[in-house]
C-alpha positions as a Python dict, from the first residue, in 0.01 Angstrom:
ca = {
    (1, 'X'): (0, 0, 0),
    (2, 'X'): (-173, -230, 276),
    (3, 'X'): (8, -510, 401),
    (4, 'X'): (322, -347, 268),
    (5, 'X'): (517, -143, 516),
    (6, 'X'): (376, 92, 785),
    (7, 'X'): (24, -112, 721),
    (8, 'X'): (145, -458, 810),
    (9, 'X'): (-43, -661, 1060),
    (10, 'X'): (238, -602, 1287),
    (11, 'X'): (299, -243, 1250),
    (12, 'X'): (-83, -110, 1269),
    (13, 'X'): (-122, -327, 1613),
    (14, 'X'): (154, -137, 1699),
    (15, 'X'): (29, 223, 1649),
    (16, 'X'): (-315, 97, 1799),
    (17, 'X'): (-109, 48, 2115),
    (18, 'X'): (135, 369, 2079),
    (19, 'X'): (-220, 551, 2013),
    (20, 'X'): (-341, 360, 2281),
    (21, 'X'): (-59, 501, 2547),
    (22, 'X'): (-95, 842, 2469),
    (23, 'X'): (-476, 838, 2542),
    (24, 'X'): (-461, 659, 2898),
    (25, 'X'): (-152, 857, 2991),
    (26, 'X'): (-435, 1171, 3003),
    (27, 'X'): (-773, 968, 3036),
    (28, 'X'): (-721, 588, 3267),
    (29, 'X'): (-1053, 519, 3140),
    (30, 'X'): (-994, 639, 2792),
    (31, 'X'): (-1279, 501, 2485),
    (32, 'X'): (-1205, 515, 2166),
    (33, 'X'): (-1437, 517, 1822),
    (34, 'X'): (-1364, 336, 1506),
    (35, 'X'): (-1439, 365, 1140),
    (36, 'X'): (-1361, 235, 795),
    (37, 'X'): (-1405, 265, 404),
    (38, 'X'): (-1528, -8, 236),
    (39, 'X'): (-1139, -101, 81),
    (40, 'X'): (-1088, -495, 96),
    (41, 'X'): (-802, -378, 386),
    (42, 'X'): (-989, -150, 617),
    (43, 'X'): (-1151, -390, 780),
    (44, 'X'): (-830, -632, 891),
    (45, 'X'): (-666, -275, 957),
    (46, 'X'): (-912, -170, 1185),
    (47, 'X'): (-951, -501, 1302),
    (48, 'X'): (-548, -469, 1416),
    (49, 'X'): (-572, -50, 1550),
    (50, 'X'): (-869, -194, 1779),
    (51, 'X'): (-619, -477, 1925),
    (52, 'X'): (-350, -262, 1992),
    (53, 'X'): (-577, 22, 2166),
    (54, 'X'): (-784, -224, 2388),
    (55, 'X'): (-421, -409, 2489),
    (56, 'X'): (-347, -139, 2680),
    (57, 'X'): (-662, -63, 2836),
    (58, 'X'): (-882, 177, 2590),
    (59, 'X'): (-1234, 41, 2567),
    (60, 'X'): (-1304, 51, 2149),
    (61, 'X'): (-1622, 93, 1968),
    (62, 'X'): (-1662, 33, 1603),
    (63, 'X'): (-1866, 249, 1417),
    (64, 'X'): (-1799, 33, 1098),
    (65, 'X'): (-1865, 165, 767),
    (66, 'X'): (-1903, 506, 817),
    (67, 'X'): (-1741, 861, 666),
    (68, 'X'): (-1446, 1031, 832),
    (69, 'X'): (-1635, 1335, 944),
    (70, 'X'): (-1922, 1057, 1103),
    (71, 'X'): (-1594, 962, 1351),
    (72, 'X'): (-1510, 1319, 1422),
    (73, 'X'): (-1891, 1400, 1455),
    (74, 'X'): (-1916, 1097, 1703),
    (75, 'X'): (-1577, 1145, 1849),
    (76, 'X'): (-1690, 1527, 1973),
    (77, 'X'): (-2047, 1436, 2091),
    (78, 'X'): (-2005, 1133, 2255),
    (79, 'X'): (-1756, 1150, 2519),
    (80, 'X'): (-1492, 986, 2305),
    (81, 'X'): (-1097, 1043, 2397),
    (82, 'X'): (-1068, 949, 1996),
    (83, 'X'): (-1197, 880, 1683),
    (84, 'X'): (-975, 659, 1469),
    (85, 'X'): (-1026, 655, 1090),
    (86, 'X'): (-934, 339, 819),
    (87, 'X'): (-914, 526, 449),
    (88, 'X'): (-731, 584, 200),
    (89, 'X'): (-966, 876, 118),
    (90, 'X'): (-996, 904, -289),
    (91, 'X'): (-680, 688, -337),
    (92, 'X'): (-695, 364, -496),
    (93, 'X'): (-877, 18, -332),
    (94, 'X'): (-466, -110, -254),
    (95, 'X'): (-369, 163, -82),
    (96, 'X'): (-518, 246, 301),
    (97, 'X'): (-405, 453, 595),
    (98, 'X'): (-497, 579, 930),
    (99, 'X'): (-640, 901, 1051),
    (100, 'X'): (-684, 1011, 1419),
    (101, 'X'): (-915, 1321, 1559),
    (102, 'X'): (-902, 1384, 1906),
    (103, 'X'): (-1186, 1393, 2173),
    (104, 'X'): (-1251, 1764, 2029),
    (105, 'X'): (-1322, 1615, 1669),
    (106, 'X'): (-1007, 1810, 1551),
    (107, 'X'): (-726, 1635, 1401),
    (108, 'X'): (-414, 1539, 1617),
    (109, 'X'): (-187, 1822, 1667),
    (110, 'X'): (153, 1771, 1485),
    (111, 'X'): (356, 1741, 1902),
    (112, 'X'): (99, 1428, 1950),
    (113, 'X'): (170, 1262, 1592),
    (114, 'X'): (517, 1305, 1670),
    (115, 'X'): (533, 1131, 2003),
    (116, 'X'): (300, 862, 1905),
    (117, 'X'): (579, 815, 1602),
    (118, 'X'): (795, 809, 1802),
    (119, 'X'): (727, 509, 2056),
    (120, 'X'): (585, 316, 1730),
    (121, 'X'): (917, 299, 1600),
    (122, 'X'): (1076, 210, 1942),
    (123, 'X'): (842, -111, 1967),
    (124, 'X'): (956, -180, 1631),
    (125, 'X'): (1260, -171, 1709),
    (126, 'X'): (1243, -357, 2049),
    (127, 'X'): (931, -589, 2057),
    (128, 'X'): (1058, -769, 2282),
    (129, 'X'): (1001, -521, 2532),
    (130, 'X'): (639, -510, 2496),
    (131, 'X'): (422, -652, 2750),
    (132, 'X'): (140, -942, 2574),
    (133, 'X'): (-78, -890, 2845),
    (134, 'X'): (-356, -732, 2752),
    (135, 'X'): (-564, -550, 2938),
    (136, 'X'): (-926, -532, 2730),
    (137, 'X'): (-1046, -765, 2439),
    (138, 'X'): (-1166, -515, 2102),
    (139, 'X'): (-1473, -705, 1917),
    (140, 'X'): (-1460, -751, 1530),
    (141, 'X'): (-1484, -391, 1371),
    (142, 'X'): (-1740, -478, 1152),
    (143, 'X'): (-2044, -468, 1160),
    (144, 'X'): (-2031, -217, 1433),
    (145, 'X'): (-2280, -33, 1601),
    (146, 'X'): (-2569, 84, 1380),
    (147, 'X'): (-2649, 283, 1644),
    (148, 'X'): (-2343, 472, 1613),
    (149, 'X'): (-2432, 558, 1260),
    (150, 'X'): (-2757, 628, 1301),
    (151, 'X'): (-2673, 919, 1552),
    (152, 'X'): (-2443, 1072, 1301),
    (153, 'X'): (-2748, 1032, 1067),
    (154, 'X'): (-2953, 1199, 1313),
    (155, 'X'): (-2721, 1493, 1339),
    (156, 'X'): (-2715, 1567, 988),
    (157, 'X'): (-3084, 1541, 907),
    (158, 'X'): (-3150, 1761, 1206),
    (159, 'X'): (-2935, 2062, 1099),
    (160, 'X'): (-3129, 2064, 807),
    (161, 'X'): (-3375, 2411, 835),
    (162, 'X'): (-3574, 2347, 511),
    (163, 'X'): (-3837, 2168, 304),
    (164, 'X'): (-3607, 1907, 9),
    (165, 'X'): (-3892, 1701, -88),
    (166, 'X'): (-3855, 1898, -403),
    (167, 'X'): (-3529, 1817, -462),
    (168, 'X'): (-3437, 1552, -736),
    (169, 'X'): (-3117, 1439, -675),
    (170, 'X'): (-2851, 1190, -880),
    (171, 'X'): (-2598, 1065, -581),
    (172, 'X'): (-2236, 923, -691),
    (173, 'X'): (-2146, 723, -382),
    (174, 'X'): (-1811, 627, -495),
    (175, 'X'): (-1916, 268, -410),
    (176, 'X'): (-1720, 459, -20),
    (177, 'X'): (-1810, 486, 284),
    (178, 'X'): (-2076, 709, 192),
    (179, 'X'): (-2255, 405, 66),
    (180, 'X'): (-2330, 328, 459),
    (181, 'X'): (-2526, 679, 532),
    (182, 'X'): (-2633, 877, 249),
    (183, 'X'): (-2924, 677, 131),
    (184, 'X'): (-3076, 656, 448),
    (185, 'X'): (-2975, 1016, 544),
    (186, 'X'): (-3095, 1113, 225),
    (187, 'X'): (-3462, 938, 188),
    (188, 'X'): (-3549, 1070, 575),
    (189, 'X'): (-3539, 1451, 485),
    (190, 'X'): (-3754, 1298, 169),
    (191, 'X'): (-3504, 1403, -119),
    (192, 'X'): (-3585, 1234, -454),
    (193, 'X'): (-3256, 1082, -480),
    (194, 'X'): (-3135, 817, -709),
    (195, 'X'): (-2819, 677, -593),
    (196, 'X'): (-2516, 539, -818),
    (197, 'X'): (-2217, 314, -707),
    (198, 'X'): (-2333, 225, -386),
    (199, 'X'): (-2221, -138, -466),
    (200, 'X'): (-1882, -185, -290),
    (201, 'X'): (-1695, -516, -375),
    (202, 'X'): (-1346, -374, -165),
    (203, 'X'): (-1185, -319, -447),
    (204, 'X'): (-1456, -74, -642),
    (205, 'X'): (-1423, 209, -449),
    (206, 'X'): (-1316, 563, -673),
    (207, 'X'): (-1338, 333, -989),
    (208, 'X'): (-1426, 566, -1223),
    (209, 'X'): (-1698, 707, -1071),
    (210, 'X'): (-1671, 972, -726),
    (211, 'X'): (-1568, 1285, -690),
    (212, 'X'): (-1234, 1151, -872),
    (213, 'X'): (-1407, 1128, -1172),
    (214, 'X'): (-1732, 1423, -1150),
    (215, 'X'): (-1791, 1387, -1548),
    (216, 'X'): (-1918, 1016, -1515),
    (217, 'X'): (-2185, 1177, -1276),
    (218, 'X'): (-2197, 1494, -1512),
    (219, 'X'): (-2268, 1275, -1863),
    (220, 'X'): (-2534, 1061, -1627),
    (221, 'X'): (-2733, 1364, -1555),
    (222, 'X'): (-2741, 1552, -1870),
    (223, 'X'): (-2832, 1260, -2024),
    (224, 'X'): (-3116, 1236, -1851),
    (225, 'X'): (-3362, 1453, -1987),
    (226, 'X'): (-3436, 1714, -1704),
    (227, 'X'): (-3475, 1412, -1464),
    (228, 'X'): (-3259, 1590, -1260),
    (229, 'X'): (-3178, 1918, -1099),
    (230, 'X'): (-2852, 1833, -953),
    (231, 'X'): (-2600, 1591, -897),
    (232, 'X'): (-2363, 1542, -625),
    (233, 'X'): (-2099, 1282, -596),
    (234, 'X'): (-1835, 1184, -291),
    (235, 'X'): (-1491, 1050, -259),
    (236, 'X'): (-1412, 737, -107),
    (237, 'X'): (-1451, 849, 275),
    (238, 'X'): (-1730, 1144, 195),
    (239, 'X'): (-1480, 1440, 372),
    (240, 'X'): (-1611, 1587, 7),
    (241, 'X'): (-1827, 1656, -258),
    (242, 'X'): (-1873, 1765, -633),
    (243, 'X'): (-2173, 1891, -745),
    (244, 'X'): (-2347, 1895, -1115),
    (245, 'X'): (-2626, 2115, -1232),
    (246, 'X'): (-2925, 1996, -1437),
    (247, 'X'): (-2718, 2013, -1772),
    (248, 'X'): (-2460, 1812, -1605),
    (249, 'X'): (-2189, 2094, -1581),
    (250, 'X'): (-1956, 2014, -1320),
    (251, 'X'): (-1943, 2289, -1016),
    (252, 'X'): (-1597, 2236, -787),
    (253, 'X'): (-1558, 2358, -433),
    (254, 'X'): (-1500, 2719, -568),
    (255, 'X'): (-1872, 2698, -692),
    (256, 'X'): (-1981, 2612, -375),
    (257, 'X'): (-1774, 2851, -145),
    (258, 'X'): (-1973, 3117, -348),
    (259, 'X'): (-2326, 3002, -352),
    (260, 'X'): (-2303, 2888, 18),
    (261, 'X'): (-2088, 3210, 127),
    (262, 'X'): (-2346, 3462, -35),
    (263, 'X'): (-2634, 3240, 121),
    (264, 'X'): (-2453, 3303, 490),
    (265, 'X'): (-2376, 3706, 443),
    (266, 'X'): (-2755, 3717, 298),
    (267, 'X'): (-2823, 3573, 680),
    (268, 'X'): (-2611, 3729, 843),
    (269, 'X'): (-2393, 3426, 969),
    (270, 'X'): (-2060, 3505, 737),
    (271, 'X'): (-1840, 3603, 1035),
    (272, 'X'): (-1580, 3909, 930),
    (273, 'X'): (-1736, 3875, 517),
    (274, 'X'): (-1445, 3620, 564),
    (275, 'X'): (-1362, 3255, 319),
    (276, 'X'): (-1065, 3119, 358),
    (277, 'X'): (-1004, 2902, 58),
    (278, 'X'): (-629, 2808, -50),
    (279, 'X'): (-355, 2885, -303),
    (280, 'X'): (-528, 2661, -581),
    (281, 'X'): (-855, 2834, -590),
    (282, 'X'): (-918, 3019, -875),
    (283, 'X'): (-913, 3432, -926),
    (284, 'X'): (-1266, 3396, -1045),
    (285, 'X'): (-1379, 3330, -725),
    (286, 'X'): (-1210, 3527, -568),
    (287, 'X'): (-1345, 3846, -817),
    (288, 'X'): (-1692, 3699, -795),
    (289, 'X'): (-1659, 3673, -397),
    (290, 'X'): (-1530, 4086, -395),
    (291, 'X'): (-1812, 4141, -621),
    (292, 'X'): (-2086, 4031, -314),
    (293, 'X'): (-1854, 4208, -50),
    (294, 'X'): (-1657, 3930, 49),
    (295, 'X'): (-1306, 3919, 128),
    (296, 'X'): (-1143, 3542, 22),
    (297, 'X'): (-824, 3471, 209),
    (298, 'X'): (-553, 3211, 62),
    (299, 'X'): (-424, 2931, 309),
    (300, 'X'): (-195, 2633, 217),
    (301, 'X'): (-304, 2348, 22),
    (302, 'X'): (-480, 2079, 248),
    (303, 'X'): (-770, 2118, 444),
    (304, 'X'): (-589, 2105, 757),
    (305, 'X'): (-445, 2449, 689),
    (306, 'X'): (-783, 2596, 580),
    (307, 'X'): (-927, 2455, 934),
    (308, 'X'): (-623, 2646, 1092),
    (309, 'X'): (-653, 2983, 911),
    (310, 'X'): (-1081, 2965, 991),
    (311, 'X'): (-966, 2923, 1414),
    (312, 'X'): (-734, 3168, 1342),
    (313, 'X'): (-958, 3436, 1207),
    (314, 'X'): (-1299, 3331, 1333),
    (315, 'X'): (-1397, 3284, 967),
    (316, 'X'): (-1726, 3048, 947),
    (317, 'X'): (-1683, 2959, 614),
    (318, 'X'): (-1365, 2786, 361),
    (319, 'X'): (-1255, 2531, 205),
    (320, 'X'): (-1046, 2378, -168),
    (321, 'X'): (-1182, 2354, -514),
    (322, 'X'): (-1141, 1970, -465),
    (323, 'X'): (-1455, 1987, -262),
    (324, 'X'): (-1322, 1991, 88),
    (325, 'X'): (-1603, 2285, 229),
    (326, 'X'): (-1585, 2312, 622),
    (327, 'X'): (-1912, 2499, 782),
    (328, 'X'): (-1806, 2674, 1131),
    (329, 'X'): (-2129, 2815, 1191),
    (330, 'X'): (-2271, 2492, 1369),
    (331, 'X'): (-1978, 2242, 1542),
    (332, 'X'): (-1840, 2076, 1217),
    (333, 'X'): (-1449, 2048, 1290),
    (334, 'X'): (-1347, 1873, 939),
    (335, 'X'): (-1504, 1917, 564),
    (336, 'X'): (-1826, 1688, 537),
    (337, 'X'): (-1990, 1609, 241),
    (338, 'X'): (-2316, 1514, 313),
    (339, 'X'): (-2326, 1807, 494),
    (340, 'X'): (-2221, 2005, 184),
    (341, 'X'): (-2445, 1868, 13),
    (342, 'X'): (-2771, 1947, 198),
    (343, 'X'): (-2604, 2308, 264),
    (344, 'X'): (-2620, 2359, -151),
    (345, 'X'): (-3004, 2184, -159),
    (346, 'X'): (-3078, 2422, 124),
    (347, 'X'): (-2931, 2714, -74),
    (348, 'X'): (-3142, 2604, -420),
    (349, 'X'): (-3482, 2578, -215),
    (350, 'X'): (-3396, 2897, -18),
    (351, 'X'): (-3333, 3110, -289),
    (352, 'X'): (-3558, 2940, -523),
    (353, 'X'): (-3276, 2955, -782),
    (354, 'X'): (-3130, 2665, -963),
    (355, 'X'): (-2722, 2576, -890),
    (356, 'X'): (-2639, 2734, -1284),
    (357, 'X'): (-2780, 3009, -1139),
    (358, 'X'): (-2659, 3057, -800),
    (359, 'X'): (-2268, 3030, -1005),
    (360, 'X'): (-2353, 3136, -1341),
    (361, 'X'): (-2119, 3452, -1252),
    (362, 'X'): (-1845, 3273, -1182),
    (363, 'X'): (-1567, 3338, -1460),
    (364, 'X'): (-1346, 3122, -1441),
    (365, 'X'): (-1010, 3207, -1500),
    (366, 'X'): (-771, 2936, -1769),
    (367, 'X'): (-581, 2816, -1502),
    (368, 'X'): (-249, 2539, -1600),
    (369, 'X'): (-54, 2413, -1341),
    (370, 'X'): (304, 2208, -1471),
    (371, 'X'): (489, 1966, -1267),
    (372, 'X'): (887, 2014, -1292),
    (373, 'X'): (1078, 1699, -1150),
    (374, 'X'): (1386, 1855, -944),
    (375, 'X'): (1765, 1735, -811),
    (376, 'X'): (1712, 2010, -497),
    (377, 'X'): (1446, 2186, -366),
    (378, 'X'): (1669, 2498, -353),
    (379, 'X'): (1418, 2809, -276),
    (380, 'X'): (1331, 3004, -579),
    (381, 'X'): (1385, 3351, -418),
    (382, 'X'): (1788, 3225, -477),
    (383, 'X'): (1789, 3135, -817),
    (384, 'X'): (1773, 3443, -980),
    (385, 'X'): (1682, 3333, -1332),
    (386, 'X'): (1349, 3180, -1177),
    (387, 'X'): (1279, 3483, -950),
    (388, 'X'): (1319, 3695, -1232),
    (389, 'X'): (1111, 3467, -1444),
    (390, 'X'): (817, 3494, -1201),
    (391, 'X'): (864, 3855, -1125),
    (392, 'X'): (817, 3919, -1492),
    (393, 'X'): (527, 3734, -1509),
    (394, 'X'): (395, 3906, -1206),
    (395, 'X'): (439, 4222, -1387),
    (396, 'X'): (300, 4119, -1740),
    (397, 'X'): (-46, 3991, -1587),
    (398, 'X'): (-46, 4316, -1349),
    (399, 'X'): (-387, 4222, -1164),
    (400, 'X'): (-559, 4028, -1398),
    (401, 'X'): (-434, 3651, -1294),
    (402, 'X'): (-174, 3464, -1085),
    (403, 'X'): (141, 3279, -1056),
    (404, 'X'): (178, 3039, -784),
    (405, 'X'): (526, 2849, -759),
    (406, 'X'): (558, 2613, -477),
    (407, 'X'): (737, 2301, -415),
    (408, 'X'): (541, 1982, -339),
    (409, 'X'): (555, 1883, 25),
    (410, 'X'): (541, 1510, -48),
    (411, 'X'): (732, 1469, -427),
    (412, 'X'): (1053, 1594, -574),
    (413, 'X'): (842, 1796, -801),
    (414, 'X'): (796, 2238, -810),
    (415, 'X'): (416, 2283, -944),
    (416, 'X'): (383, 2592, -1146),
    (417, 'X'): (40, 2762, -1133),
    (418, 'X'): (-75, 3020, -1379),
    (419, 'X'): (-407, 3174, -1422),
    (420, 'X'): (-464, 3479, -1703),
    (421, 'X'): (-749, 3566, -1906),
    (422, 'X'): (-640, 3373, -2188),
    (423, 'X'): (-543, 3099, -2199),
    (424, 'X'): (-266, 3199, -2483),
    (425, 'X'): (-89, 3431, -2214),
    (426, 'X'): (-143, 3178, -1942),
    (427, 'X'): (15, 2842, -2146),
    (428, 'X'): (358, 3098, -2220),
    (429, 'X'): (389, 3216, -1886),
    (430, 'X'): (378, 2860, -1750),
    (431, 'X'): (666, 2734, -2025),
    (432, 'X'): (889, 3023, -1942),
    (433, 'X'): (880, 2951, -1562),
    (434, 'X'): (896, 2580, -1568),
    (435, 'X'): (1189, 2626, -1803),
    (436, 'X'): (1382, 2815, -1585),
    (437, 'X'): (1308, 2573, -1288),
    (438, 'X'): (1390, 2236, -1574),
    (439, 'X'): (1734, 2445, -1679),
    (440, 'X'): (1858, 2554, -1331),
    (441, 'X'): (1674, 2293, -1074),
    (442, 'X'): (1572, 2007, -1291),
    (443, 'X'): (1649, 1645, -1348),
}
């Protein structure tokens, strides 16, 4: 939570200067970009990262409220050393946190996150031994430079290939950061949009409404008579969208790998037939995806590990069901979505097709995932009753679903994911594994 321990005002002048270090150690006359969500905290946070970078000699500029990928965008393109990000993403307004890209517009590898961790917690532990003096002055974060945002503007409205005048368009803004770009972003490529929750207060952000909470925008839009033919809806910093059709039927990040993956082998641009998507993404796709000649490859949850798996295998396109898409085919280095969502407009004008359309063979497999609170995270491969337990399963869906068991990376918790054709089969698989794990691991 801000203000609570590591976001005090103490601690997050402190990795502003450990941050700080590491960029003048490679770059004397290192810059540094800034943005922010519209949380009541971001803006003392930011305020706090700036000090700390400019005290030891980083010259900061504050893009103010702007999305994550607008700092990575800006951070690549404009000569910066870094682009620092204040959001908690699609957490709530109390809690915040800090994200850093390098000069590349890639996120820190984990070697520089570790060694900036570690001299944060030696001037917490010694600040005595920190010099006062500092070297450069950082301006209030907010406003910031409108020019800054306006060139991220730029960029997106210029990758855009086709005519959306047609395009009638519902926007949940997640009263985010998205509140700062996509209505201007949106009314110069002359989309019809009407825009929803674009009122931040600080403490409104993901309140019911955002890609948190995609039925608010779906209800909106099939109430609305055919006013609409799509809706599309962000989280709090706009890394990702959701996406509605004109009955208000919600279509998640699997919906859109497919659409926007067929769209790129159609132009040739789908490097290898390749999407990398992750563990969670449903078989449907997946079948759909073989169906068009496509091969789908499964990376960790996070879009971190997606990113790593595209570099890895030149894939152009991937991405999570939470709405996380990343587009390799121009210089995008982190999911975008505004950029998502004038790929799927693009899509609907090029193929003249409506988005039920462009997904209506996606068959979604029941998937149920169960949470199992545990002492140990003991790997399952060595408790043979849970092995076999998952091996059986394995063996009774033969092909036609999944089991994913996994422990979670941040909680005490195993997640059990089953998909099956019905959902009768699926909801007994998923007791009979979670009650091994609850009888041999649990608490």
């Amino acid at each position: 939570m801000a203000g609570e321990f590591p976001l005090t005002t103490e601690s997050t002048y402190l990795i502003g200067r450990a941050l700080g270090h590491d960029l003048v150690r490679a770059t004397r006359s290192a810059k540094a970009v800034m943005g922010q969500d519209t949380r009541e905290s971001s803006g003392w946070i930011a305020d706090r990262v700036g000090a700390g970078l400019a005290s030891v000699g980083v010259e900061v500029h504050s893009a103010g409220v702007i999305t994550t990928p607008g700092i990575a965008y800006l951070a690549r393109s404009r000569g910066f050393e870094a682009g620092v990000v204040i959001s908690a993403s699609h957490n709530p307004w109390a809690d915040n946190g800090i994200k850093v890209f390098s000069g590349d517009g890639f996120k820190l590898t984990d070697a520089r996150e570790l060694a900036i961790e570690k001299e944060i917690f030696a001037l917490l532990g010694n600040p005595a031994a920190m010099d006062d003096t500092a070297l450069k002055v950082a301006g209030p974060s907010l406003p910031g430079e409108a020019g800054l945002r306006k060139a991220y503007i730029e960029s997106l409205a210029g990758s855009v290939s086709s005519d959306l005048s047609e395009m009638r368009v519902l926007v949940d803004c997640a009263n985010g950061a998205a509140t700062a770009e996509a209505p201007e972003l949106f009314r110069s490529l002359g989309i019809q949009a009407t825009f929803i929750h674009v009122t931040p207060d600080g403490r409104n952000i993901n309140e019911g409404c955002g890609a948190l909470h995609p039925e608010t925008l779906g209800k909106i839009v099939a109430a609305s008579g055919g006013k609409f033919d799509l809706g599309v809806t962000f989280d709090g910093d706009a890394d990702r969208a959701l996406f509605c059709d004109d009955a208000g039927r919600v279509v998640n990040g699997d919906g859109v790998l497919l659409l926007t993956a067929r769209d790129l082998q159609a132009r040739g641009k789908l490097n290898g037939s390749t999407v990398v998507a992750t563990t969670m993404s449903n078989m449907g796709a997946e079948i759909a995806l073989k169906k068009a000649g496509i091969r789908m490859l499964r990376a960790n949850v996070g879009d971190k590990y997606v990113l790593e798996e595209m570099l890895k295998t030149g894939a152009t396109l991937g991405g999570e069901q939470s709405g996380h898409i990343i587009f390799r085919d121009g210089d995008a280095t982190t999911g975008d979505g505004l950029l998502t969502a004038l790929r799927v407009m693009e899509v609907i004008v090029r193929s003249r097709k409506s988005l039920a359309e462009l997904v209506s063979d996606l068959k979604v497999f029941p998937q149920k995932i169960q949470n199992v609170r545990v002492g140990e995270k003991i790997p399952f491969a060595q408790v043979p009753e849970v092995q076999r337990a998952i091996e059986a399963a394995e063996r009774e869906l033969d092909g036609n679903g999944r089991v994913v068991v996994r422990y979670s990376g941040t909680e005490a918790l195993a997640r059990v994911m089953v998909e099956a054709e019905s959902e009768q089969k699926m909801r007994a698989i998923t007791a009979e594994i979670a009650g091994e794990i609850q009888k041999r691991l649990g608490v």
